[in-house]
N, C-alpha and C positions, 0 to 999 in steps of 0.2 A: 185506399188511403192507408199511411203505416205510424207510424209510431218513430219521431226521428232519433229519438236521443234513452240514452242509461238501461238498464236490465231488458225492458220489452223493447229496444229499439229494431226498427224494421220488420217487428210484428206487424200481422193485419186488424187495422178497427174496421168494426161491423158495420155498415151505416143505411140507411133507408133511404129513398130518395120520394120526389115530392114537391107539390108548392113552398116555398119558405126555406127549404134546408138546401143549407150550404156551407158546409163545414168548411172549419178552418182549414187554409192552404200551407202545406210544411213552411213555406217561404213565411206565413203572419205567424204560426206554431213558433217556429225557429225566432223569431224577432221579438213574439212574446215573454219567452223563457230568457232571453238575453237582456230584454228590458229586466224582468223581476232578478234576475241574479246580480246583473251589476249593480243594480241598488240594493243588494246585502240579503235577499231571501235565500233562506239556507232550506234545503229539503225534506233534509232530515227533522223528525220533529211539525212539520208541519200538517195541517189541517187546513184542508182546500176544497171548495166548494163550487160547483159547475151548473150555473141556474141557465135553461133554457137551453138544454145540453145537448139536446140533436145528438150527434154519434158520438157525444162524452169526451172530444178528442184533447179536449186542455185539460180534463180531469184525467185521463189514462194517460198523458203525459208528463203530468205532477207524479202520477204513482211511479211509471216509469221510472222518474228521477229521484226517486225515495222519497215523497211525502208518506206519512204515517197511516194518513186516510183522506179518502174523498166522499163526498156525496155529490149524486147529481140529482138533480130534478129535470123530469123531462115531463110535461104532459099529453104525448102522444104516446100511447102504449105500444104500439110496432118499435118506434124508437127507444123508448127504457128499456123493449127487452132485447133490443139490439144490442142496446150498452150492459146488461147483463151478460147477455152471448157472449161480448168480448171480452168481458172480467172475467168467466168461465174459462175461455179459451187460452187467455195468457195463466190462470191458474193464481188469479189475487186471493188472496188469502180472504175469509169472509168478514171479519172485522175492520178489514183495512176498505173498506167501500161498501156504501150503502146506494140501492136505486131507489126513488121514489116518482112513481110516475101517477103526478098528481100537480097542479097548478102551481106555479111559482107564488101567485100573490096567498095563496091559500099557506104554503107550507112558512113564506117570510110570514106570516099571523104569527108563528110561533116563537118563542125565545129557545135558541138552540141551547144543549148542553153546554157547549163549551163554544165561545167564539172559534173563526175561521182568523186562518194566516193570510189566504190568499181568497178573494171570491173573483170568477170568471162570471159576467153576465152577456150572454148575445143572444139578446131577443130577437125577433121576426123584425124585419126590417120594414119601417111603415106601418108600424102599430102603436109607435107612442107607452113603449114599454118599461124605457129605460129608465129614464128620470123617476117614474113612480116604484118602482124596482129598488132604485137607489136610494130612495128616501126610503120608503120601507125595512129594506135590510138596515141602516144603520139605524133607524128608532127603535127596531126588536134588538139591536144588539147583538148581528151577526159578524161585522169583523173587529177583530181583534186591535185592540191600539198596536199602530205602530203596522198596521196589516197593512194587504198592498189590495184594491180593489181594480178588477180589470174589464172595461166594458170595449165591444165589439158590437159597432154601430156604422149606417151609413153615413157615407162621407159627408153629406149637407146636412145634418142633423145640430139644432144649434146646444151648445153645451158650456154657456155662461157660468163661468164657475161662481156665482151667485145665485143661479138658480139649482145646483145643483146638491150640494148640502156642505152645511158651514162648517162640518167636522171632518172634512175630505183636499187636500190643497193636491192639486193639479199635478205630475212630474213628469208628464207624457201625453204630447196628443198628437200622434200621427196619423199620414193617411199614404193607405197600401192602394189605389186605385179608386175603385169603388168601397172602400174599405176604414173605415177610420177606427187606431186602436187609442184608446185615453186609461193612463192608468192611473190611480190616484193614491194618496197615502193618506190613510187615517191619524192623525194628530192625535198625540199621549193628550188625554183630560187634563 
């Protein structure tokens, strides 16, 4: 798997393999990054977060594209140090990316520094992860008004935008196969 677009593109990401993992495909990578750009996310400057990050591939290709920094949370340790390996390898600067290979709902307990522009979430598909993921992250206060929230979920998965939180309005729910990407915009308070 490479890295499709800006500074690392066509670089190699590290990735494990396994039950559950199944990294993004360039083809939803490619679709992802065109979603968030045509609705006004600019790179530069931002702060993006990659929860449930498997081989980190939408957080190394925010950095690719000049965001400022990323964090991923992976909680399989082969997999974190995967996505360190690869931060190593393409030579990210150590401020500009942080690993934390430690439980999603553990690390959303905390109120981050500074809100995210951009959060990627794709949990384990058939674990019932997302929606309490989602609520989570926006009660501690992790993206930013005006940020773009992006979940990567199975296709049949239902995602009533009533049940999924009142400060997030819908602008994207496609589906790549077995594949459904939904992205949402956080609403200025």
């Amino acid at each position: 798997m490479r890295i499709i677009a800006g500074r690392y593109g066509g670089r190699s990401i590290r990735s494990v393999s396994g039950p559950g993992y199944r990294p993004a495909t360039g083809k939803v990578r490619g679709a992802v990054f065109s979603m968030l750009e045509a609705r006004g996310l600019a790179w530069p400057g931002a702060r993006v977060a990659d929860l449930f990050a498997g081989s980190g591939s939408l957080g190394l290709e925010a950095l690719s594209r000049g965001a400022d920094f990323a964090l991923f949370v992976e909680s399989a340790k082969a997999a974190a140090k995967a996505i360190s390996d690869t931060l190593a390898d393409l030579g990210v600067a150590r401020g500009a990316a942080q690993v934390r290979a430690a439980d999603v709902f553990t690390v959303l307990k905390e109120r981050p520094a500074r809100p995210f522009s951009a959060i990627f979430v794709d949990p384990p598909y058939g674990k019932d992860y997302l929606l309490p993921a989602v609520r989570q992250l926006m009660d501690s206060g992790w993206l930013a008004p005006g940020g773009f929230l992006l979940a990567e979920a199975e296709a049949g998965l239902d995602l009533d935008p009533d049940r999924v939180h009142p400060g997030l309005e819908t602008t994207t729910d496609r589906l790549y196969g077995q594949t459904r990407i939904v992205l949402w915009l956080r609403e200025d308070p």
